[in-house]
N, C-alpha and C positions, 0 to 999 in steps of 0.2 A: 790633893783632893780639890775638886772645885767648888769656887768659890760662889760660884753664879752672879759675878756682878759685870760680864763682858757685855757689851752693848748688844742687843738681838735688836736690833729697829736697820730693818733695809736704808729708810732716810734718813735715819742719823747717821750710818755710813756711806751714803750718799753726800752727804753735808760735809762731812768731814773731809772727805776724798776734793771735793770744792773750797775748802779751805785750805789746802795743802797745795792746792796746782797752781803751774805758773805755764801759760798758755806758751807753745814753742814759741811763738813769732810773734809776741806781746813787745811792744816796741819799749827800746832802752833809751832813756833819757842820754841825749846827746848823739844818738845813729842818724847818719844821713839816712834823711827822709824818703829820697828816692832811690835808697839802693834796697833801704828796706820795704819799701814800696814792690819794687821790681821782684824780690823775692816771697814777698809774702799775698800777693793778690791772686797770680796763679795758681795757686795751692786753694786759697781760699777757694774762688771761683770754681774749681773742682770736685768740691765739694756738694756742688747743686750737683751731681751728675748727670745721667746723657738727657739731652734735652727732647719733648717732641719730636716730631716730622713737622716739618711746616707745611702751613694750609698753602694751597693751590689755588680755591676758588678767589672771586673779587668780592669783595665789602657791599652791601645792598643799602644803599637807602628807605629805613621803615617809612618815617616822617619828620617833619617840623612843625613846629609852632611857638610862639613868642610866650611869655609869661614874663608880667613885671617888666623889667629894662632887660631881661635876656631872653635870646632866641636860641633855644635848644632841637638839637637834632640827636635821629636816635637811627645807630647803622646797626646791622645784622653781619658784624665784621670775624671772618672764620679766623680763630687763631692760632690755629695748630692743625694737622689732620684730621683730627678728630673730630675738634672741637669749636663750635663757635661760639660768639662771645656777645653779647647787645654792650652797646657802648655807648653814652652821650656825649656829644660833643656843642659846647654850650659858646657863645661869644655873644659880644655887647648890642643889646638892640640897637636899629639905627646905624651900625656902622657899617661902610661899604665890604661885601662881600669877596670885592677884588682884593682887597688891602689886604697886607698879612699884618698877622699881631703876634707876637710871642706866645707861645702856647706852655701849657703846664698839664703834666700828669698830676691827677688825683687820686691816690691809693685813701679807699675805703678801710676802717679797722675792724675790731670783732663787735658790729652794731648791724642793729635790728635794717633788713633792706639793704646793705652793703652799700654799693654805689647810691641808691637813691636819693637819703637825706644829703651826703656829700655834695652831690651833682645841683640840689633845688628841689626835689621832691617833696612838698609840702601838703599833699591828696590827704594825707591822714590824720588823726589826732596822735597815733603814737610818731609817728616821723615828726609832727612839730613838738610834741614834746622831747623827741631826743634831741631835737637842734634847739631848742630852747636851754637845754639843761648841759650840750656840752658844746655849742658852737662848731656845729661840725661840717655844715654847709658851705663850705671853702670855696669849692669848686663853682658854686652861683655867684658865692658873696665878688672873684677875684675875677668872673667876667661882669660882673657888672661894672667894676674896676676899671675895665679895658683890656683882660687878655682873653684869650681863647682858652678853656678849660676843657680838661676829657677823662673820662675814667668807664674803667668796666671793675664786674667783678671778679675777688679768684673763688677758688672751686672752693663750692657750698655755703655761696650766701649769694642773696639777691636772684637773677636771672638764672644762677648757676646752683640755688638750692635744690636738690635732689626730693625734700618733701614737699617742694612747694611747686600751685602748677608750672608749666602742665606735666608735670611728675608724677606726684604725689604718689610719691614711695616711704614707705617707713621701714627702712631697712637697717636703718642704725638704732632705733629701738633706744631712744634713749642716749649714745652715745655720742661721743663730739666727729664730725665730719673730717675736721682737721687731721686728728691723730691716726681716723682710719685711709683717711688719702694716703697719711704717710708709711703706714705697714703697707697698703698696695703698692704704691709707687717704690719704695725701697727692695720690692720684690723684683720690680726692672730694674733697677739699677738707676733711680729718676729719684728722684723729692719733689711734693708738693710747693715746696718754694722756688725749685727750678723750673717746674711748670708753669706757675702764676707769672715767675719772670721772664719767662718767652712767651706766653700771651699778652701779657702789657709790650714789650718791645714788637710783637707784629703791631699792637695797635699804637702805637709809635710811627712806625715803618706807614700806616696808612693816616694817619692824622697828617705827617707831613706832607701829603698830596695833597691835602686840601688848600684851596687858593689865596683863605682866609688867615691859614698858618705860615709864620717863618720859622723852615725848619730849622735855621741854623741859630736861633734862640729860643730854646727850650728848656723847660724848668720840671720838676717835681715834688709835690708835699705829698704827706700825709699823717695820720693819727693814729698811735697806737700802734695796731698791728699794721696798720697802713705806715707808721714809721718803720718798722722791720722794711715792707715792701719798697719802701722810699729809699733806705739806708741800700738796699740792694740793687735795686734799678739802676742807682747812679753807680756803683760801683761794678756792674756788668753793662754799664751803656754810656760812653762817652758823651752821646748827642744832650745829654740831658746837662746842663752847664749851670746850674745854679739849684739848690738842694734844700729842703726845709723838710725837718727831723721834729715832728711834736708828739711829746710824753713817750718817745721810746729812747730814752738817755737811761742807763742802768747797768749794775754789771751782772753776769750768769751765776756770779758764787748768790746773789743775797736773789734778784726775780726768779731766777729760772730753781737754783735748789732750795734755798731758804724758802721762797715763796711760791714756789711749784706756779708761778705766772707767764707761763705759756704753751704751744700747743705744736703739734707737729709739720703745721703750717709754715714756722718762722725757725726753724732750724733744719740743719744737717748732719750727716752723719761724721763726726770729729770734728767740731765746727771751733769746741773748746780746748780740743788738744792743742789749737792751732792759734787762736786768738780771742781776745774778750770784745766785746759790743764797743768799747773806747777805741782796741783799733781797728774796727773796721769803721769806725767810722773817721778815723786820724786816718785812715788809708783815701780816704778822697781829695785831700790834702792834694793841690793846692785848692783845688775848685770849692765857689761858693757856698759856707753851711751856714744854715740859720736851726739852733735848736730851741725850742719851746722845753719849758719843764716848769709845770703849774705845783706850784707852792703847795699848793694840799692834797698834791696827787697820791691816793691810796694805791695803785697802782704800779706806782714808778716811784717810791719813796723820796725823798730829797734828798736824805744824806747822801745814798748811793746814788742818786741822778746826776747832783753837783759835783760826786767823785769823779763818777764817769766823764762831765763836759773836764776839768779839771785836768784829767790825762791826754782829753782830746786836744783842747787848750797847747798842752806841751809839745805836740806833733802838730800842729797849726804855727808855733813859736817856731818850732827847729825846723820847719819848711819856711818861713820866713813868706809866711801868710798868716800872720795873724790878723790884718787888716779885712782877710776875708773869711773872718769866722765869727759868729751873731749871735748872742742870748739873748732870747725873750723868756725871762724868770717871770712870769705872773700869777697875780695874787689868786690863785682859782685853782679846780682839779685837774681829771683828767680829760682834759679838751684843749680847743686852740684858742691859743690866748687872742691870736690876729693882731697883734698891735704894729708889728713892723715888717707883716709879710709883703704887702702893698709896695713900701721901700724898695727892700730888699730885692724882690724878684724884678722891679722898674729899674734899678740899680745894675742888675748881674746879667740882665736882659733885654737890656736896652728901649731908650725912652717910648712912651705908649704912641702911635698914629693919633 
């Protein structure tokens, strides 16, 4: 006779099913790094499935103008066949235009205006309030520094909002943008994360044309979901040679099931049969990582953040780079702490003009 005491909750057998799994290609303390490396990036990468068409047309120049110590420019750069992309590209007032300077990608997170507050965007009261309260303006703060900064957004937020102009569609009616990218695009055989990272590597591909960039010192950060797109970028794009990961350290059993904290945007389809978020991010190994991971981040808890660098750590160790792997623990939430990215990317990118 039944008892009725078997579990009926879909998440709790979802949870469970995540406490039980041991990802295939989850790296074993003591495996050479690069043979595990060779077998498990391909798979990975396959993952994003088939990519775009690439755009054809040339990058347009909208305008320029200085603000503060930086002089921001804003192109009309196509990043796919379909689709084009507005992109800033920001570097040091005052500095000669011929010179090249180390450039860095700026992946935006899941915040109000995507690229804008990142990039400098300061027009509004809610954009200064959210760089006020997460520090998220990287992309100004690190040319003003002395590098060339760039960033666009990915699909459905900022320039690429579908409700906002000159849109203004409300077709999702309430629902998240992200997730519904990803049931269309999973209908081609595409993911919205493989989209966003073939639209950032076009605007890669055209940033190093500019006179002002050296392309063969280039960096990437970003926040958050912007650390998803940063963990990814560098590991589908070689050119990018120094890496800074803030507040996405965590593993899939506790964000993603326990905490239902993410979106269809920052995953694939078998992404966990295959690996956890420690080794994809141990799979960039040897190349430079700096990860952030603020102390009171409700987000990205601590225990499991410190887990996650921890594992990273061990595959930094048994690559015999550990010299090039960077914590910034600080005392704060979810945002950028800033305290040693300055270093760091001067460091891995060589000294500033």
């Amino acid at each position: 006779m039944a008892t009725g005491t078997g579990n009926t909750s879909p998440y709790e057998m979802f949870l469970a099913l995540a406490r039980e799994h041991e990802p295939t290609h989850h790296y074993p303390p003591g495996r050479d790094v690069e043979k595990w490396r060779a077998e498990t990036l391909p798979e990975v990468l396959a993952t994003l499935g088939r990519p775009p068409a690439p755009a054809t047309a040339d990058a347009e120049l909208v305008a320029e103008w200085q603000q503060g110590e930086v002089v921001t420019q804003r192109w009309a750069v196509p990043v796919s066949a379909h689709l084009t992309a507005y992109a800033y590209v920001n570097r040091p007032a005052g500095s000669d235009p011929s010179q090249r300077r180390p450039g860095i990608l700026c992946w935006h997170g899941h915040s109000q205006g995507g690229k804008e507050v990142v990039m400098g965007n300061d027009s509004s009261s809610a954009y200064r309030d959210t760089d006020s309260e997460l520090n998220t303006s990287y992309g100004r703060q690190l040319a003003e520094q002395g590098f060339v900064t760039f960033g666009i957004d990915w699909m459905g937020y900022g320039d690429q909002d579908d409700s906002a102009k000159p849109h203004h569609r409300n077709l999702a009616r309430g629902r998240d943008w992200c997730n519904l990218y990803y049931l269309q695009a999973t209908m081609l055989g595409m993911t919205p994360l493989g989209i966003n990272l073939a639209h950032g590597r076009a605007l890669v591909d055209f940033v190093a044309t500019l006179p002002f960039v050296d392309a063969d010192q280039l960096g990437v950060m970003g926040l958050s979901g912007g650390g998803t797109m940063t963990l990814w970028s560098a590991l589908a794009d070689e050119r990018l040679k120094a890496v800074e990961i803030i507040c996405y350290s965590d593993l899939f059993e506790f964000f993603a099931f326990r905490d239902l904290n993410f979106c269809g945007s920052q995953i694939t389809p078998g992404l966990y049969g295959l690996v956890d978020v420690s080794d994809l991010q141990g799979l960039l190994a040897p190349r430079p990582l700096l990860v952030d991971i603020g102390t009171y981040d409700q987000c990205f808890r601590l225990e499991s953040a410190m887990a996650c660098y921890t594992q990273v750590a061990e595959i930094y160790r048994a690559a015999g780079a550990s010299d090039r792997l960077e914590l910034d623990l600080f005392p704060g939430g979810h945002g950028w702490g800033g305290n040693r990215s300055v270093a760091f990317f001067s460091r891995h990118l060589g000294a500033l003009p």
